[in-house]
N, C-alpha and C positions, 0 to 999 in steps of 0.2 A: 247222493243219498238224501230222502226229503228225511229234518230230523223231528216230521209228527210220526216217526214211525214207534211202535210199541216194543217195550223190552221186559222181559218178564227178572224179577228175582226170586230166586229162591231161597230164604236165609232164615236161619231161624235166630238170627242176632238183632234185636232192634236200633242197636246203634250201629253196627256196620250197613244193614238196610235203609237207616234213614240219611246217612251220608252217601249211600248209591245214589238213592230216591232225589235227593236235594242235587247231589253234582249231574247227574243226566237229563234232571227236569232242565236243568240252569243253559244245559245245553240244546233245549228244545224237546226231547226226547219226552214218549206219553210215558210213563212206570206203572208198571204193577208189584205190589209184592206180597207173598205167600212165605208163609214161616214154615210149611212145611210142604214135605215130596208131593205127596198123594194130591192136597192143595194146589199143588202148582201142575203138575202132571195134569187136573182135572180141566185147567184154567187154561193150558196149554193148548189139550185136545178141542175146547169150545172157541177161544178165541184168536187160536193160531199167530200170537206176537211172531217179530219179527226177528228177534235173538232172545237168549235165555242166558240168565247167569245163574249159575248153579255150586249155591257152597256141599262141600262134600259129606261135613257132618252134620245132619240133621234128626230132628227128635224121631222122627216115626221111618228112619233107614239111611242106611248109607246114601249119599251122590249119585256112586257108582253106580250103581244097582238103579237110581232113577235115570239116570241117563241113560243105561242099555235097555231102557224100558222105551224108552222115549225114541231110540233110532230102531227099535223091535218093532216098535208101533207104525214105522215110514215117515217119521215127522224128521225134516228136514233141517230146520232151523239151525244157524249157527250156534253153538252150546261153548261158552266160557264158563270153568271149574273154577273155582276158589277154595283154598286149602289152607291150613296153618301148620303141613309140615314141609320140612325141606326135604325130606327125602324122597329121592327119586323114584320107589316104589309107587308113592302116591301119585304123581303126576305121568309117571309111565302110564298106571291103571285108569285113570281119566280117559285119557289121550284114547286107550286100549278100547274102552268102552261107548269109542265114537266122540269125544270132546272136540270142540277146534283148539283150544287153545284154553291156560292156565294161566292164574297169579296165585301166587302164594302171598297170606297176611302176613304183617301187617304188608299192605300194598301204596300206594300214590294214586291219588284218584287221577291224575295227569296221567299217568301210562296206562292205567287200564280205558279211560275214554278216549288214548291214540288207538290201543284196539281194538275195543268196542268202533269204533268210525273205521278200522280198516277190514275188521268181520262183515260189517253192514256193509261197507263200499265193496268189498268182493261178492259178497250175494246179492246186490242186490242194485248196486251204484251204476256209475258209467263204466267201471273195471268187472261189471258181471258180462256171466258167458251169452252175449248177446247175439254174438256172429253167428247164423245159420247155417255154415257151411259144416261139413261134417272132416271129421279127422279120420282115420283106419287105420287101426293098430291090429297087425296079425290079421283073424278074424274079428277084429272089436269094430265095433261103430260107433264113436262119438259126436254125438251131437250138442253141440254147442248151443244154438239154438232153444233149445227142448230141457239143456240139463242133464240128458239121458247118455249113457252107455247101453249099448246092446251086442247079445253076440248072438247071431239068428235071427229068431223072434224071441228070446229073452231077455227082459231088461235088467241087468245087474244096478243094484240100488245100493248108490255109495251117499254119504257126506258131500254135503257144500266143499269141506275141505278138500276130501278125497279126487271130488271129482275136477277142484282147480290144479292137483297135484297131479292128473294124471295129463290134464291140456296143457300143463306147461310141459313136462315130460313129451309130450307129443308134438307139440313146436318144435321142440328142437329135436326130436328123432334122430340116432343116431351121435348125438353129442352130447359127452361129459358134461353135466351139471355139479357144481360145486353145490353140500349144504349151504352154505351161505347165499348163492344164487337161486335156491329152491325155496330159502325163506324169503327173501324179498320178492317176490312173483307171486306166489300161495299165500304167506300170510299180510306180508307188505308193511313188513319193520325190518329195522336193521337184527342181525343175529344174536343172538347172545348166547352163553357159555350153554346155554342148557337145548341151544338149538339143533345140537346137532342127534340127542335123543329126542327131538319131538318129530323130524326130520322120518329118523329111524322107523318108529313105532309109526306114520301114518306109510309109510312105503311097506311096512311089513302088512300092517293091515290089508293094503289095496292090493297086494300079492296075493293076500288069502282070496279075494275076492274076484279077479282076474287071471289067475294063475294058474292050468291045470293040473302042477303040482308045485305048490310055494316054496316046497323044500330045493327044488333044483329049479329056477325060473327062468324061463325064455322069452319074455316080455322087458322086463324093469331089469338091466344087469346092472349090479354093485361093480363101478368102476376104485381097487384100492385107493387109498391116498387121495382122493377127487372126490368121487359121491356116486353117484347114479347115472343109466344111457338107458335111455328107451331105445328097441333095436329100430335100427331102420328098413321102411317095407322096400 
C-alpha cells in the first residue's frame, strides 16, 4: 500500500480529529477532515479518498444513517466506525449498515493504524483481489480480477469487506472455516472477543445478498461449534 494515499475523517471532535490527523500524517497518510456527515459525504462523492473513518455521533445525524448512505450511493471505500459505546447494539448496527470494521473510544492510536494499514492493504495492497481468474459458486461468478460477483448478467454489489469474506469462503469450498480463521484472512488481525459478532453480521448480510432465501441458505452453511462451509460445486 503506497501511504500518500488519502483517508477521509469524519468527526465532529477537534481533539480526537487532530490526534487522527497527526498520527496518520506521521505515518505518511494524505488527511482530510470534516466535522460533519453531509460535509464529509460531499467530500467523499467529489474526491473519492481511499478509506473513511466515520464517528457515529455527529452534529447534523447519526454515522449510521451516513454510512448506509454512502454504500446506497455504490461507493466502495473501506468504512472504519468509531463509537464511545460498548454495547454491542451499536457496533452490530455499523457493521449492519455496511461498516468494515470498529473501535470503540477511548481507542490506541497503535491499533487503530494496524487497521487502518490492514483495510488499506486488503483493498487495495499486494493482499487485494488481483487474480483474474474467476471462482463459481452455485450460479455466482466471482471475479476477482474485476472486484465483481455476478449471477447472470447481474452484478450483486457487495463491500470490499463482503466480497474478501466471500473469496475466502470460496477458496476453501466445501471446508469448515473457524471465525477466527475467517478473521485473519478478511480482515488480517488476530481475533478478539468481539470477533465472533462481526464475523456473524457480515455473513448474515452476504446471505441477504446472495441468497435466494437467507432464512434457509444453500450457499454459506453455519457449520455448529466451527463457523461457516461454503458448499462445494
Amino acid at each position: 500500500m503506497n501511504a500518500s494515499e488519502c483517508i477521509l475523517i469524519i468527526e465532529d471532535d477537534p481533539a480526537v480529529a487532530s490526534g487522527l490527523q497527526d498520527g496518520l500524517a506521521r505515518e505518511g497518510y494524505h488527511v482530510v477532515w470534516k466535522s460533519s456527515g453531509m460535509d464529509g459525504i460531499q467530500h467523499l462523492r467529489t474526491h473519492n479518498p481511499h478509506l473513511v473513518i466515520l464517528d457515529v455521533r455527529l452534529p447534523d445525524g447519526s454515522g449510521f444513517d451516513f454510512c448506509r448512505q454512502i454504500r446506497q450511493s455504490g461507493l466502495r471505500q473501506p468504512i472504519m466506525m468509531l463509537t464511545v459505546q460498548q454495547d454491542e447494539i451499536d457496533k452490530v448496527l455499523g457493521l449492519e449498515m455496511g461498516a468494515d470494521d470498529y473501535m470503540t473510544k477511548p481507542f490506541g492510536l497503535r491499533e487503530l493504524l494496524s487497521r487502518v494499514r490492514a483495510l488499506l492493504r486488503r483493498a487495495y495492497g499486494d493482499l487485494a483481489n488481483t487474480d483474474a481468474n474467476l471462482l463459481h459458486v452455485g450460479d455466482l461468478v466471482i471475479d476477482r480480477g474485476r472486484g465483481q460477483v455476478r449471477r447472470g448478467n447481474q452484478i450483486i454489489v457487495l463491500t470490499p469487506t463482503e466480497f474478501r469474506l466471500l473469496v475466502c469462503l470460496a477458496q476453501h469450498s466445501g471446508q469448515a472455516l473457524s471465525r477466527d480463521q475467517i478473521i485473519d484472512a478478511v480482515w488480517g488481525y488476530d481475533a478478539d472477543p468481539n470477533s465472533e459478532k462481526m464475523v456473524n453480521v457480515h455473513i448474515r448480510r452476504l446471505r441477504e445478498k446472495i441468497e435466494a432465501d437467507p432464512a434457509t441458505p444453500q450457499l454459506i452453511l453455519t457449520v455448529p461449534g466451527v463457523g461457516y462451509r461454503l458448499v462445494q460445486n
